[in-house]
C-alpha positions as CSV (number, residue, x, y, z in Angstrom):
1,X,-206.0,139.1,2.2
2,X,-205.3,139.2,6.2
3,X,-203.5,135.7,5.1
4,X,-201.2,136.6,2.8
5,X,-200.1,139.6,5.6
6,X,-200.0,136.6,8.2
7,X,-197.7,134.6,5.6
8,X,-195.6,137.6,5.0
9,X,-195.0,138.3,8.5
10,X,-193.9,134.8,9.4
11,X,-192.1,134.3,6.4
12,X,-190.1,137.3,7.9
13,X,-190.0,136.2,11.2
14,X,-188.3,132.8,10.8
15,X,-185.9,135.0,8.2
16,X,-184.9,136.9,11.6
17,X,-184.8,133.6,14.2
18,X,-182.4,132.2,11.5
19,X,-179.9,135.6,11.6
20,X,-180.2,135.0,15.5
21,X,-179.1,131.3,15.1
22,X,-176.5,132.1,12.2
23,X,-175.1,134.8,14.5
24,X,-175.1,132.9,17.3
25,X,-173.3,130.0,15.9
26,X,-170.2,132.8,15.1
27,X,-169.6,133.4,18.6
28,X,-166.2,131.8,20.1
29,X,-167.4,129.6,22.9
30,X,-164.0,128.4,23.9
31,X,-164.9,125.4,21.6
32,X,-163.3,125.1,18.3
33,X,-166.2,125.6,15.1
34,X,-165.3,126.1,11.5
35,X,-168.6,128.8,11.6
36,X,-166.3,131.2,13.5
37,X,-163.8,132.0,10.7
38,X,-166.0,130.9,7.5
39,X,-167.0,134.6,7.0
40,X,-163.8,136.3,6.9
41,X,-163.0,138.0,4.0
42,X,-159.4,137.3,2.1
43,X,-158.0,139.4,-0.4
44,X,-157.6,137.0,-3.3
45,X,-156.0,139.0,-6.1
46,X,-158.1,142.1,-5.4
47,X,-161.3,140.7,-4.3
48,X,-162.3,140.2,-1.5
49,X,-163.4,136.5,-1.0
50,X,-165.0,134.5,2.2
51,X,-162.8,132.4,3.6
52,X,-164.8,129.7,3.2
53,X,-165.2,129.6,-0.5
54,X,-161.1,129.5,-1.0
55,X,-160.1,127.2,1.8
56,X,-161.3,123.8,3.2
57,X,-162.0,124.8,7.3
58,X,-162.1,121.8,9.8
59,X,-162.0,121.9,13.9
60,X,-160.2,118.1,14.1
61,X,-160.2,118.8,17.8
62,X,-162.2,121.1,20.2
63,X,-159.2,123.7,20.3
64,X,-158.0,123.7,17.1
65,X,-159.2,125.0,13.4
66,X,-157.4,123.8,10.6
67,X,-157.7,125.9,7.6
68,X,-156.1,124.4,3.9
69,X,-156.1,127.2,1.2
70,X,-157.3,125.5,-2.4
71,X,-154.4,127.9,-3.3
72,X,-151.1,127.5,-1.6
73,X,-150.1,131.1,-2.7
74,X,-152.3,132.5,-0.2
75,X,-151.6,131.6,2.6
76,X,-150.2,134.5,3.7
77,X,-153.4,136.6,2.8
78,X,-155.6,133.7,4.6
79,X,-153.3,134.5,7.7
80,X,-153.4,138.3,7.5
81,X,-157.1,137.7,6.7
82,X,-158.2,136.1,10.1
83,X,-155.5,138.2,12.4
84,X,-157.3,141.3,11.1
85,X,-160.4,139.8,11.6
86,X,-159.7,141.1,15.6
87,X,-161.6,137.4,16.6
88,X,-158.7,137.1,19.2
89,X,-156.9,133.9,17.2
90,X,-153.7,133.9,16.2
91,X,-153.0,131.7,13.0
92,X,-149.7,129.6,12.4
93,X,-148.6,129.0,9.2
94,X,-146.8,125.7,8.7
95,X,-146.6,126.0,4.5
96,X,-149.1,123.2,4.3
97,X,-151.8,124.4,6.4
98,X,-152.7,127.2,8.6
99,X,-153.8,126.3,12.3
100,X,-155.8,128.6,14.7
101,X,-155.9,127.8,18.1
102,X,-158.9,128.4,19.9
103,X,-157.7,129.8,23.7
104,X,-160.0,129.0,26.4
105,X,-162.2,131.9,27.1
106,X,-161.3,133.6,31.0
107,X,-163.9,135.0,32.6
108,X,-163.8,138.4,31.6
109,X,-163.9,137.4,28.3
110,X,-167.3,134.7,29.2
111,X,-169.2,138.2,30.5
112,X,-168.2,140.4,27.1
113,X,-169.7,137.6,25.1
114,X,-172.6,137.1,27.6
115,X,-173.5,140.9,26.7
116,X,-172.8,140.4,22.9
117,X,-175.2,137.7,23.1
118,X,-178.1,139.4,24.7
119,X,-177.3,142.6,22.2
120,X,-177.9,140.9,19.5
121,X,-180.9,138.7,21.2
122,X,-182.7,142.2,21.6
123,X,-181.9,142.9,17.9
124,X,-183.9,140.1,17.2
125,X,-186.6,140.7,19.1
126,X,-187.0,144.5,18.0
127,X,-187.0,142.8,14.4
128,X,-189.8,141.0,15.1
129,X,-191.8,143.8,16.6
130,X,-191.2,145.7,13.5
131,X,-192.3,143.1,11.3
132,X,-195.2,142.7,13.7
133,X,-195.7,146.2,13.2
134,X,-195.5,146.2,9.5
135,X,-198.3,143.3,9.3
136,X,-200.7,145.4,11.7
137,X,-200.3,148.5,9.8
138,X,-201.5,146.2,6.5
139,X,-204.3,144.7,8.5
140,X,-205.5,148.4,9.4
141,X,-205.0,149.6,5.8
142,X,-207.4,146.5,5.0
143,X,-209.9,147.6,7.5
144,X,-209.7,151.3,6.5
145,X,-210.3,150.3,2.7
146,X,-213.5,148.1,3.7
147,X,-211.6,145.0,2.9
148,X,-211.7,143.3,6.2
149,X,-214.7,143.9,9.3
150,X,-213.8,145.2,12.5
151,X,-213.8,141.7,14.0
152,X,-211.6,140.4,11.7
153,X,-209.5,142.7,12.0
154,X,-208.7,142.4,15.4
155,X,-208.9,138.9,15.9
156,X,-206.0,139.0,13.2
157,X,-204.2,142.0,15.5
158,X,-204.5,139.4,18.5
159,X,-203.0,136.3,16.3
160,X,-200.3,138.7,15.8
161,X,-199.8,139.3,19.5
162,X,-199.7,135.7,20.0
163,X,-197.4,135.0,17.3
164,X,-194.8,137.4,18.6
165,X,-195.1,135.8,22.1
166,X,-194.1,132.7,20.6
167,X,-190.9,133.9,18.3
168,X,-189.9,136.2,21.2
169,X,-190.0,132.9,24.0
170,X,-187.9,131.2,20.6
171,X,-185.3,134.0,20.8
172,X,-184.9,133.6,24.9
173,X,-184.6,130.1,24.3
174,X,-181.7,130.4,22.0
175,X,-180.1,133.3,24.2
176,X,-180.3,131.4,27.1
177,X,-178.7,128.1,25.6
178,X,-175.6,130.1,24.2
179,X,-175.4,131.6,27.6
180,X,-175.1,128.1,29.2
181,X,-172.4,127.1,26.8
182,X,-170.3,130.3,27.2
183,X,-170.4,129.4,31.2
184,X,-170.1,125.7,30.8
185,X,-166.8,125.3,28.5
């Protein structure tokens, strides 16, 4: 039983280290990346559609997105799609394709990101505490029903603790390697 809670809890722990990375990988680093715009939604007659299941998105340089519509009759929505989308990019249609330029990030801009960052690294680590705390509240049900022995039960409270050492040192990792690419582009 104290197992299956362990399972659970990492199963949802990775689940929140990949939203960190996913996340991560959506913030404008002065480098062109096709993740940045994938997720905007276009109104394609009525619904609303991610851009990236309507258009082909490609960064052929490290300032430039190229976006090609499957449908040429949007192409205005596409546009209106990713200028209300308040990412800062301003989309040029040229009737064939649409291309975004990616501007260089200044410096002011480098520090609103570098808080953005650690916002949503502290997200991810409060995540993980409550999923830590979830698991521990299982493993004390366990021991209140009898089904575990008080030594079990905390030597699977302390695995926990470990555990959440290690996914938290994962999250500063990956917080501290966007930071250096904000500042080093």
């Amino acid at each position: 039983m104290p197992e299956t809670v362990r399972k659970e809890m990492l199963d949802h722990m990775d689940r929140s280290i990949e939203v960190l990375k996913s996340n991560l990988v959506k913030i404008q680093t002065g480098r062109a990346n096709p993740a940045m715009i994938e997720d905007v939604h276009v109104n394609y007659y009525g619904a609303m559609t991610p851009l990236n299941q309507m258009a082909t998105i490609a960064a052929p340089d490290p300032n430039l997105l190229v976006v090609q519509p499957y449908d040429k009759t949007q192409m205005a929505e596409v546009e209106k799609a990713i200028l209300a989308a308040d990412l800062g990019l301003n989309p040029e249609n040229d009737g064939h394709v649409i291309r975004v330029k990616v501007p260089k990030l200044s410096e002011e801009r480098r520090k609103e990101l570098q808080k953005v960052i650690k916002a949503r690294g502290e997200e991810t680590k409060v995540a993980l505490r409550n999923v830590r705390r979830d698991a521990n509240d299982k493993l004390d049900q366990l021991k209140k029903d009898g089904d575990i022995s008080e030594d079990d039960h905390r030597k699977h409270r302390e695995k926990n603790d470990d555990t959440i050492h290690e996914y938290t040192k994962q999250v500063d990792d990956l917080i501290d390697e966007k930071s250096k690419q904000i500042q080093t582009i």
